[in-house]
C-alpha positions, 0 to 999 in steps of 0.5 A: 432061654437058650442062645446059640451063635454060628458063623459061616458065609452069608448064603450058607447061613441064609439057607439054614434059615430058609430050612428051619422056618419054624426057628427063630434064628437072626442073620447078621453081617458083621465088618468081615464075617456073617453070623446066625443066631438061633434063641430058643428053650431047646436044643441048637439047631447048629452042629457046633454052636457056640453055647449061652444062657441068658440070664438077664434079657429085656425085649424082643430079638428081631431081625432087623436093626444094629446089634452090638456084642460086647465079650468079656472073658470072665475067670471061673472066680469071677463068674458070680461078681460079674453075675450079681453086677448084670442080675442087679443092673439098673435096666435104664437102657431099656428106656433110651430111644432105639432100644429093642432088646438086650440079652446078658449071655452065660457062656456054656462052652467058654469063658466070654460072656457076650452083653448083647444089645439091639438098637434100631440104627447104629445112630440110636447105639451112639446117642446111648454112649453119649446119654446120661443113662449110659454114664449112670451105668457106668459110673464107677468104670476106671475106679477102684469101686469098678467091677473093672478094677478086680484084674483077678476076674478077667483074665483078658481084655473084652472086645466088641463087634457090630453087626447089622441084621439082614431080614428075610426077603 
């Protein structure tokens, strides 16, 4: 599967989705920016998108709901370790109420991959970071078994950005 990100103003991204009603393409609004995501087994329907390839995913993207992207620039080295990590991750998020849907993006124009999670509130996003299944994932974070710990695979820090989906009317 195919997932390509554009940013531009709210009512620009509003019309390429009133334009191509066949597409599955999912308006965001961020805290200072509105972005559109198009997931499909072909081509972009953007100019110049920016480029992934899910290779872990669970669940259905919707347009509604709390989005969370966390991106982690990986080196070309580390590419595989960070791959094998997601391709093997114990899927527990999947059972933790609110989940919609999670996608492990391949960056094919970069080096930051994006973790995309969906929830259905920021609530539901929040109980996750307190529950005892996100700290199973994240069990060895901060210790010298954590995929963190190997500097030489990430070459900057990752960061997160929120969003929340703004459906069609």
């Amino acid at each position: 599967m195919n997932i390509y990100f554009t940013s531009g103003t709210a009512d620009y991204l509003h019309k390429l989705v009133q334009q191509y009603p066949d597409e599955k393409l999912i308006q965001l609004a961020g805290e200072d920016t509105s972005l559109l995501i198009h997931e499909t087994t072909g081509k972009s329907i953007f100019k110049e998108p920016r480029k992934y390839e899910a290779f872990n995913e669970a669940g259905q993207l919707t347009d509604t709901g709390f989005f969370v992207f966390n991106n982690i620039p990986v080196s070309d080295e580390g590419r595989p370790i960070f791959e094998d990590r997601f391709k093997n991750r114990a899927g527990l998020i999947e059972q933790e109420p609110g989940f919609i849907a999670i996608r492990v993006l391949r960056p094919l124009n970069s080096d930051t991959y994006v973790v995309l999670t969906q929830w259905d509130s920021e609530e539901s996003f929040k109980k996750w970071q307190t529950s005892t299944a996100y700290n199973k994932a994240h069990t060895k974070r901060g210790t010298d078994q954590g995929i963190d710990h190997q500097k030489t695979i990430f070459p900057r820090s990752s960061f997160v950005t929120k969003y929340v989906a703004q459906p069609e009317e």
